[in-house]
Backbone bond lengths (Angstrom), bond angles and torsions (degrees), N, CA, C in turn:
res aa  C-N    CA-C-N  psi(-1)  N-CA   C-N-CA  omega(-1)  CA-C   N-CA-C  phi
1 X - - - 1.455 - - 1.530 111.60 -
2 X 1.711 113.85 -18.99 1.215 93.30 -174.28 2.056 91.92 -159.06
3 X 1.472 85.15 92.87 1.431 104.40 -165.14 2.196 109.11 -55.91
4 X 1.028 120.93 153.95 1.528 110.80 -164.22 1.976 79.78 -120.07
5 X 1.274 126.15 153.44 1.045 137.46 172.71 1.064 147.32 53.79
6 X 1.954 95.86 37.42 1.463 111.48 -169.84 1.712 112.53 -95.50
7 X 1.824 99.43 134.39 1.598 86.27 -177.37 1.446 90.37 169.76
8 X 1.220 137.16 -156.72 1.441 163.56 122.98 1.352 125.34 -115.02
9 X 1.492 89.83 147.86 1.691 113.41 176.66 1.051 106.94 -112.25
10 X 1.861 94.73 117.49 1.570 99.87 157.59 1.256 120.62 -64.27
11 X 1.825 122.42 158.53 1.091 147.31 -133.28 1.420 104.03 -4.36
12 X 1.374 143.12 107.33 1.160 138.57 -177.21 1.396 98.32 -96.99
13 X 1.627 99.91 174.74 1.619 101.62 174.90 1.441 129.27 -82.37
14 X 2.116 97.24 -32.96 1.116 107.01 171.76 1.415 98.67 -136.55
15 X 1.531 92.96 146.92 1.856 89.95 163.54 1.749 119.96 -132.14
16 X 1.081 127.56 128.22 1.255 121.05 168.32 1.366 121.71 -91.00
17 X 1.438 131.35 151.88 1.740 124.77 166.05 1.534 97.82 -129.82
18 X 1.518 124.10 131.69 1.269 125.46 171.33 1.659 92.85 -132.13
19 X 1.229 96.70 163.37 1.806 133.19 -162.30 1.819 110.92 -130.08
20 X 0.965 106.72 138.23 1.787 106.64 139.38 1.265 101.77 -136.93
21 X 1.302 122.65 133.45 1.364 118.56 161.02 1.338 139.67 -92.71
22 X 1.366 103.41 8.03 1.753 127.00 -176.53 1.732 91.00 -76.43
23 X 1.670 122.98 -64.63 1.042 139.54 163.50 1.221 136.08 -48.23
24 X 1.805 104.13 -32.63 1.763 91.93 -169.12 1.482 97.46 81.25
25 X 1.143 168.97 -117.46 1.445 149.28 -159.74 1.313 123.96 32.39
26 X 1.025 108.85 123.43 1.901 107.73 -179.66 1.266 100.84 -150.12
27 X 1.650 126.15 124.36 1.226 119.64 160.46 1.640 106.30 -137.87
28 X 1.700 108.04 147.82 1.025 115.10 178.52 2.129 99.30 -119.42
29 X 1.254 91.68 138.57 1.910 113.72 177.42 1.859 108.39 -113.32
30 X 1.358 90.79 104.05 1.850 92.01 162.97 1.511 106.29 -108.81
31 X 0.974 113.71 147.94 1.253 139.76 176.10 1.660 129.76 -114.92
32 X 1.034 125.03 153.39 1.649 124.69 -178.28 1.319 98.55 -153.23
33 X 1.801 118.68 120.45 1.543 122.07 -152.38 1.299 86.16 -140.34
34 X 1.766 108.39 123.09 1.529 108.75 171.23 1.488 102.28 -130.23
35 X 1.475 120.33 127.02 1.580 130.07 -175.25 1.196 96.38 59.85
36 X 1.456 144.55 34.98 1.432 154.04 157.79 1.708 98.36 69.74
37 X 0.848 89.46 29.16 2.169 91.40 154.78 1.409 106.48 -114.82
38 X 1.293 129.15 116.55 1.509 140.19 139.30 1.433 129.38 1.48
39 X 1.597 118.15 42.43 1.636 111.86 -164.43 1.685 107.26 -69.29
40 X 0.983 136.09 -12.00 1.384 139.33 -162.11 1.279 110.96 -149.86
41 X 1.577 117.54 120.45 1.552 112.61 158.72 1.463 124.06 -169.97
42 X 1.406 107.33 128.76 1.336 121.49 -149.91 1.654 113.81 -130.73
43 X 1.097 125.15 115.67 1.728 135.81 -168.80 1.423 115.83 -108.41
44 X 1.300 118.12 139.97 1.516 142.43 -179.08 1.893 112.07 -120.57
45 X 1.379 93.05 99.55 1.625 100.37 -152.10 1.803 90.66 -117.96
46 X 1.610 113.52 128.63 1.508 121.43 -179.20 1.370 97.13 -113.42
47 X 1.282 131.64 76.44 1.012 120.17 159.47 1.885 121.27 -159.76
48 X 1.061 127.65 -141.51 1.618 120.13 -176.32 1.225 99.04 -77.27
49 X 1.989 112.58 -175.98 1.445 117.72 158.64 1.690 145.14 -37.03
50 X 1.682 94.38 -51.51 1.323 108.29 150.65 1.049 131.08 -45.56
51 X 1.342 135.97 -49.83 1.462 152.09 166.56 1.379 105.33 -34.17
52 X 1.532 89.40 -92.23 1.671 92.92 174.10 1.938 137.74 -25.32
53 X 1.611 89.82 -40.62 1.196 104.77 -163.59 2.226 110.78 -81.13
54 X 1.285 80.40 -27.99 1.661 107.00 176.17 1.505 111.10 -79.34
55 X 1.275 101.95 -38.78 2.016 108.92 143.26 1.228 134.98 -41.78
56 X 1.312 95.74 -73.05 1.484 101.93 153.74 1.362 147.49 0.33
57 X 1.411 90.03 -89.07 1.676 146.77 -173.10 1.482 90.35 -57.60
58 X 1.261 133.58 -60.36 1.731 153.94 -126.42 1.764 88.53 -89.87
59 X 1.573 110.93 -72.20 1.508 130.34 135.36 1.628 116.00 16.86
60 X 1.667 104.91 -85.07 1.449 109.21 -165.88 1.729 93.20 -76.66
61 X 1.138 131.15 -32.46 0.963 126.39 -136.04 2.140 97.02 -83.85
62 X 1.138 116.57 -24.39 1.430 150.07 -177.62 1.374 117.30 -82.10
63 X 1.396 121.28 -47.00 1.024 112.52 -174.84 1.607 132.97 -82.79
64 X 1.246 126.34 114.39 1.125 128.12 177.29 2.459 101.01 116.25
65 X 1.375 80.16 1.30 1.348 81.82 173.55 2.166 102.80 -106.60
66 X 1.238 98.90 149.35 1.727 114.47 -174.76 1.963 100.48 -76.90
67 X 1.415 101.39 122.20 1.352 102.55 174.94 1.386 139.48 -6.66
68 X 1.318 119.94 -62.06 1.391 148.90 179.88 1.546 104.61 -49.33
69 X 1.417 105.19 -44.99 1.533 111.55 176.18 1.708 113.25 -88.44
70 X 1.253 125.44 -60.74 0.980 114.62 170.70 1.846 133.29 -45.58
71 X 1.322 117.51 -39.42 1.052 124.18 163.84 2.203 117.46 -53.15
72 X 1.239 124.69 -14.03 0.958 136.28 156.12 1.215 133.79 -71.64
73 X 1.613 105.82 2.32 1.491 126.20 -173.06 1.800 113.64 -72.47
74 X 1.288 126.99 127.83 1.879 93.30 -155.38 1.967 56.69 -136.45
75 X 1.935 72.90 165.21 1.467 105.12 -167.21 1.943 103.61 -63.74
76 X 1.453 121.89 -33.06 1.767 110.99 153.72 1.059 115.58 -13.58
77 X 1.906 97.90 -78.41 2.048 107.75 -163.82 1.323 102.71 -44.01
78 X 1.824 117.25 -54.43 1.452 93.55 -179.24 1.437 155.50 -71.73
79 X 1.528 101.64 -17.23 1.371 113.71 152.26 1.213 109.13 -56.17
80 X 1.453 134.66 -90.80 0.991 109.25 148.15 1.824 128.89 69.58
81 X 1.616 70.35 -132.23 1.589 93.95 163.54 1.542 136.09 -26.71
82 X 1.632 103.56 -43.11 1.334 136.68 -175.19 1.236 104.61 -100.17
83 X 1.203 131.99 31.12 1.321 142.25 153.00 1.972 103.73 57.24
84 X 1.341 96.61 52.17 2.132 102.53 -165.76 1.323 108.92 77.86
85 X 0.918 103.66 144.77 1.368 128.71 151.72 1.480 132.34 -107.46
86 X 1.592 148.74 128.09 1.479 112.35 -176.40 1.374 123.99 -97.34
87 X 1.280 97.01 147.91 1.795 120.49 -168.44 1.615 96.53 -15.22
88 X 1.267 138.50 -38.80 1.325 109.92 -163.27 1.187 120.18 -96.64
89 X 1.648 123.41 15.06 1.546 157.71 -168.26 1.230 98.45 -134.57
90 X 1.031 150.85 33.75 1.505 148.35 -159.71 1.745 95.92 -116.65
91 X 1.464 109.27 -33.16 1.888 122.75 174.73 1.271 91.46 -73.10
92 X 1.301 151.69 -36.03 1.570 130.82 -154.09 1.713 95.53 -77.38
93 X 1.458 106.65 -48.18 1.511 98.94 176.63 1.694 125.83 -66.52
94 X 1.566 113.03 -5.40 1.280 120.89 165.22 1.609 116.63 -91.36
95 X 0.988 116.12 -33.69 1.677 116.86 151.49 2.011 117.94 -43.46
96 X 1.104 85.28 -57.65 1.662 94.57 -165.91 1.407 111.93 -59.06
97 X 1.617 118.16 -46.14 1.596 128.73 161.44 1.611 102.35 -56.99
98 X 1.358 129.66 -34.12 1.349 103.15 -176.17 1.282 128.87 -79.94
99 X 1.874 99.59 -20.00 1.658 108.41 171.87 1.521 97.46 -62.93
100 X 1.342 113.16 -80.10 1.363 116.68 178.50 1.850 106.57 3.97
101 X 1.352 127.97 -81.05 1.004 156.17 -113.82 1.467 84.14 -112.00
102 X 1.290 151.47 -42.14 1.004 148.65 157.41 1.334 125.62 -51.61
103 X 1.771 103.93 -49.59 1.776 95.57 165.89 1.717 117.78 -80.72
104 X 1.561 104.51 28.66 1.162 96.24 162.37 1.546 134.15 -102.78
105 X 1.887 85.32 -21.89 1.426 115.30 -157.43 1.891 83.95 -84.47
106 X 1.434 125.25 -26.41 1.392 138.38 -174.87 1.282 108.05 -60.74
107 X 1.260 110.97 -31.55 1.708 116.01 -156.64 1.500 89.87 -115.60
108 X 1.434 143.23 -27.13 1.154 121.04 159.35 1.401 120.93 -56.20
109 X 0.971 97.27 -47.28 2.168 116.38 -178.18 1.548 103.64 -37.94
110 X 1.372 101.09 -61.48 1.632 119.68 177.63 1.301 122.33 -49.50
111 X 1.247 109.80 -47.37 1.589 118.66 177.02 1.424 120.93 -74.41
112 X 1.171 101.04 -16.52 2.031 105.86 -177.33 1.774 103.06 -79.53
């Protein structure tokens, strides 16, 4: 009902964009990484409640944790988190770990 870290960051460090197209789902993950801990991160999510909320969730769950760890975040923890999700929302929380996980793989790329 009341999503925590919705927005974009300009020039971020990393960014991910994930899709389903069965669903329509769209989420975008920016990130802001200082000494490779997660100080900033903010998502732009097109899709249902779940979506959003698995956005969210992905969000709090990341921030203030160091890459290496956060990128280990799998779509479980975030269900999870959200006390279940049901089976037919069970992809929104596999979307959200993959943005996650993409603006991580973004900001490694960048930094090498």
């Amino acid at each position: 009902m009341n999503p925590k870290n919705v927005g974009v960051i300009e020039n971020p460090d990393g960014y991910g964009k994930v899709g389903n197209p069965v669903c329509g789902d769209l989420m975008e993950i920016y990130i802001k990484v200082k000494d490779d801990i997660i100080t900033d991160i903010k998502f732009k999510t097109f899709g249902c409640g779940s979506a959003i909320a698995t956005s969210s969730m992905v969000t709090e769950l990341a921030k203030g944790q160091h890459v290496d760890d956060a990128i280990k975040i799998t779509r479980n923890d975030v269900a999870d988190e959200l006390d279940g999700l049901p089976p037919q929302k069970m992809h929104c929380s596999n979307l959200a770990a993959d943005a996650l996980h993409e603006a991580i793989k973004d900001y490694k790329k960048k930094k090498k």
